[in-house]
C-alpha positions as CSV (number, residue, x, y, z in Angstrom):
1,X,-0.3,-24.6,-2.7
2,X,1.7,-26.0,-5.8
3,X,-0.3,-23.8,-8.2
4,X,-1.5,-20.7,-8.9
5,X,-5.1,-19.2,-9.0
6,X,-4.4,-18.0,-12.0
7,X,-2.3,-21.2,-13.6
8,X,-5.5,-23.7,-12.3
9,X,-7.8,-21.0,-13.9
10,X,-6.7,-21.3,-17.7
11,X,-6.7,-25.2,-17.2
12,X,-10.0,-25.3,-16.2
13,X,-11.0,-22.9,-18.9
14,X,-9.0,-24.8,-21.6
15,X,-11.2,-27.8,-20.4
16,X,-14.2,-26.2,-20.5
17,X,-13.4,-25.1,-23.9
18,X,-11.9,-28.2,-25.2
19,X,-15.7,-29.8,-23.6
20,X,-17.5,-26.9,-25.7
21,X,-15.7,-27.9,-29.0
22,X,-16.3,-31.4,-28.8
23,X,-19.6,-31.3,-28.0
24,X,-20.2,-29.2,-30.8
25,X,-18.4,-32.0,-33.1
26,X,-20.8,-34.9,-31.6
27,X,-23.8,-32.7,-32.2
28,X,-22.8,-31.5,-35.9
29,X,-22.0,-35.6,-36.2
30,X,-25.4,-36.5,-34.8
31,X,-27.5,-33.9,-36.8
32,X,-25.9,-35.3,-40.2
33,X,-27.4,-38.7,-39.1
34,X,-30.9,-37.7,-38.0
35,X,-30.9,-36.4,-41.2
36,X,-29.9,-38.9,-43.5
37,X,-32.1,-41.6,-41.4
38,X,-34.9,-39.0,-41.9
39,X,-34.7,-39.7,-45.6
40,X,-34.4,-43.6,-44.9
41,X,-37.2,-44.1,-42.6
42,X,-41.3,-43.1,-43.0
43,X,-42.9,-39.9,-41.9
44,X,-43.7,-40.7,-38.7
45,X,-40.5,-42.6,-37.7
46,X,-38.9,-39.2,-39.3
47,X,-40.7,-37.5,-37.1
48,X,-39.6,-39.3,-34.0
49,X,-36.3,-38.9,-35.2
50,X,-36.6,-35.2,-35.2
51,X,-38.1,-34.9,-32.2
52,X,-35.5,-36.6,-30.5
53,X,-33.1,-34.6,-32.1
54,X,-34.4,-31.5,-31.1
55,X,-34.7,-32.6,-27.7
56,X,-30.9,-33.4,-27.3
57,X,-30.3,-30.3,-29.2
58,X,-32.1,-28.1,-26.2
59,X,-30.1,-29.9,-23.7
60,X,-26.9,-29.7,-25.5
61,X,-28.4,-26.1,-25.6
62,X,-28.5,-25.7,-21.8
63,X,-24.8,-27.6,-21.3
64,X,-23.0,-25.3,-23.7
65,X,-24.9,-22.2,-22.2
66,X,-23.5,-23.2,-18.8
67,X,-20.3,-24.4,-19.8
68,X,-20.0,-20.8,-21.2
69,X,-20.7,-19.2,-18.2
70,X,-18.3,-21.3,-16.3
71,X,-15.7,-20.2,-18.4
72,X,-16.5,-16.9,-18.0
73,X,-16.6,-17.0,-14.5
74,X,-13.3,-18.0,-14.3
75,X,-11.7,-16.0,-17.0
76,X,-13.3,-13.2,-14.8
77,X,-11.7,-14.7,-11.2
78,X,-8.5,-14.4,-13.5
79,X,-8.9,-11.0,-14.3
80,X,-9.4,-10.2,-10.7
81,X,-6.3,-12.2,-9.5
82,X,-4.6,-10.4,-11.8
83,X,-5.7,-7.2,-10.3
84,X,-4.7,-8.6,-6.8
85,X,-1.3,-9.2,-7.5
86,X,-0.7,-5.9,-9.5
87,X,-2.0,-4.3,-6.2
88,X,0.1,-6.5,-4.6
89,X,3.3,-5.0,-6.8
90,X,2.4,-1.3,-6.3
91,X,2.0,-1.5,-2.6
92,X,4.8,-3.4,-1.9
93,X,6.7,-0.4,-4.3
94,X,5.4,2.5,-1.9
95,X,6.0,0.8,0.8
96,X,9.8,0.4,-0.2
97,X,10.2,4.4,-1.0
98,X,9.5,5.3,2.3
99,X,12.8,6.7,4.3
100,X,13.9,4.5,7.1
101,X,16.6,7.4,8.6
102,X,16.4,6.0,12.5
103,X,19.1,9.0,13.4
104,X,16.7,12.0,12.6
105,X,15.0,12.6,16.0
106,X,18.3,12.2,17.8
107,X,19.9,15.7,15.8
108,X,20.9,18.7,17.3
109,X,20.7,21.4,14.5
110,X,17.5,23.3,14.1
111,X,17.4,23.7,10.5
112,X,17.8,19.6,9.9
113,X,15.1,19.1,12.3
114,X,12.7,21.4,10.9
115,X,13.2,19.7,7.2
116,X,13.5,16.4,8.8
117,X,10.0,17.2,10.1
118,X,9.4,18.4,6.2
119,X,9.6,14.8,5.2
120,X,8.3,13.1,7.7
121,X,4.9,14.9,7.2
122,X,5.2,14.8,3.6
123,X,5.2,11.0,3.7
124,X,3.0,10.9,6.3
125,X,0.6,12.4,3.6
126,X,1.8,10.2,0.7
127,X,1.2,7.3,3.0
128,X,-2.7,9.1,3.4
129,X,-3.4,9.0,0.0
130,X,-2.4,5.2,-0.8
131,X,-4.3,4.4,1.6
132,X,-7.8,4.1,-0.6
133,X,-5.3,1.3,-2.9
134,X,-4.6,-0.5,0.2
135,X,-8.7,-0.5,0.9
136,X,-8.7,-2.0,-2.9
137,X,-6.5,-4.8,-2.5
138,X,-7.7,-5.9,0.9
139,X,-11.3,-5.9,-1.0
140,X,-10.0,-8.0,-3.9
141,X,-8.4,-10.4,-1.4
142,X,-11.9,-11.1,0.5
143,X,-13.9,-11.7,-2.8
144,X,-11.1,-13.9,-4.1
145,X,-10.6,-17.4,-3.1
146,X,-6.7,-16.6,-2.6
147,X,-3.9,-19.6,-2.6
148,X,-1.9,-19.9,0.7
149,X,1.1,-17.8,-0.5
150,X,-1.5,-14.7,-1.7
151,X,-3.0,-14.5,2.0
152,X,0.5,-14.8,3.3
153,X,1.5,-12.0,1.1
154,X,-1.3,-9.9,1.8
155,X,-0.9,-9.9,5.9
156,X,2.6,-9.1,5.0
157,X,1.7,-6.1,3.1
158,X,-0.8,-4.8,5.8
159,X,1.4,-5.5,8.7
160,X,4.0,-3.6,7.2
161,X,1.7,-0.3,6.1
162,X,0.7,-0.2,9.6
163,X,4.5,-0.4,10.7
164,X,5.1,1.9,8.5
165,X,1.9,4.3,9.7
166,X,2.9,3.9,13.7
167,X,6.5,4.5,12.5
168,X,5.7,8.0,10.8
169,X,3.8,9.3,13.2
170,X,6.1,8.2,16.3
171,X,9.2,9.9,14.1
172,X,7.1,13.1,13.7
173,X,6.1,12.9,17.6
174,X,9.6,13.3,18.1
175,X,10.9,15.4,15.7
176,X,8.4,17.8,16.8
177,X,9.6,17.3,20.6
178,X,13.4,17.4,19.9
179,X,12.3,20.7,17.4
180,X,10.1,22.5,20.8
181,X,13.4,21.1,23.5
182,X,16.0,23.1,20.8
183,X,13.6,26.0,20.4
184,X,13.5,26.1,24.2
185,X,17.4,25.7,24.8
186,X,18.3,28.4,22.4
187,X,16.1,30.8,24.0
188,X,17.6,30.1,27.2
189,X,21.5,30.6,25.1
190,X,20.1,33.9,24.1
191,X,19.1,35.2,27.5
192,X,22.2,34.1,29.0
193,X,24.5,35.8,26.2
194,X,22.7,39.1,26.9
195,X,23.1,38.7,30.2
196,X,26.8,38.3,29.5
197,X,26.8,41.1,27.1
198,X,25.2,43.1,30.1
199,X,27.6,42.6,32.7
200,X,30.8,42.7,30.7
201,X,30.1,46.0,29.7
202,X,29.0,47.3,33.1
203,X,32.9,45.9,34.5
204,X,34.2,47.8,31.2
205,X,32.4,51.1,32.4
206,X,34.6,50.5,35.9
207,X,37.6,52.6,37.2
208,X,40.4,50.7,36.6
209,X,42.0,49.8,39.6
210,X,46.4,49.5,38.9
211,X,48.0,49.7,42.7
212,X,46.8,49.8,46.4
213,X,47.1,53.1,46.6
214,X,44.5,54.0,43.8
215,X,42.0,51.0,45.9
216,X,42.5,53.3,49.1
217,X,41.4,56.6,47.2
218,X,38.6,55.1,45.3
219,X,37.3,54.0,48.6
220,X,38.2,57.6,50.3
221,X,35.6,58.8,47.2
222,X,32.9,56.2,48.3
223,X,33.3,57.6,51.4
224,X,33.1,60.9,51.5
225,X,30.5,60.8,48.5
């Protein structure tokens, strides 16, 4: 569209107001002639006179009283827009806060896997808690009649929180996996390291062996014994 809600908005009410005040000119206008044919003209032509007055002034009554809710109305569809786009502006804020760091599951070091897992759920839970503005914003864009670019924007916004949802929790779901495969492998270094440990000081506690000779009695020991 080439205008706003909000710009066609304060036309209309600007329209609706200019309508109010010149109405209120005519009828100020007509009341001062009613009354001076009043004094012109016999009782019961007065009377007409008056009567027909007061007739016009009860539907001039019922114009104004309408026109005045129109206004309102859309001084109050303004308010709302305005609402929308704020919305609009802190979501689209969040939404840009959020860490994109792609190369986080793919780390070797426990420590930067377990605070990498830190942020991830902290976000996770940031992301939890706008959630009740997102419901806000996608309610003010169903009771608004919203211009082309404002639904545009709005499936923007939504498609990206859910991006950003499935995005957290598939960075956590592997975090979490890489975190349980390092947990798993350093076990498996310790075991081996004692193992290690183990047998190099079993071959320290050996004889050691210098000439064939010394091989020849050792076995001659292993014999007899």
């Amino acid at each position: 569209m080439l205008f706003s809600v909000k710009s066609v908005c304060v036309v209309f009410c600007k329209v609706l107001k200019d309508e109010m005040s010149q109405l209120n000119d005519k009828l100020t206008r007509l009341d001062n002639v009613a009354g001076q044919l009043s004094a012109e003209l016999d009782p019961a032509a007065a009377v007409c006179v008056t009567d027909s007055k007061r007739t016009l002034d009860c539907c001039a009554d019922k114009l104004q009283s309408r026109l005045q809710q129109l206004c309102a109305q859309l001084e109050s569809t303004m308010d709302e827009h305005a609402k929308f786009v704020e919305k609009c502006r802190v979501i689209d804020t969040f939404l840009k806060t959020l860490s994109t760091d792609s190369n986080r599951p793919s780390t070797v070091s426990i420590p930067l896997v377990q605070q990498s897992i830190s942020v991830v759920k902290e976000e996770r839970e940031k992301i939890n808690k706008m959630e009740p503005e997102l419901a806000i914003l996608n309610e003010l864009g169903q009771a608004l009649s919203l211009a082309d670019d404002d639904v545009s924007k709005l499936a923007e916004l939504n498609d990206r929180w859910d991006a950003s949802r499935r995005g957290k929790d598939e960075e956590l779901r592997q975090l979490e996996q890489r975190l349980e495969q390092l947990d798993a492998f350093s076990e498996q270094c310790h075991q081996w390291t004692e193992f290690v440990d183990n047998a190099a000081a079993e071959l320290h506690q050996l004889p050691t062996v210098c000439s064939y000779d010394s091989l020849l009695q050792q076995q001659h020991k292993i014999e007899v014994a």
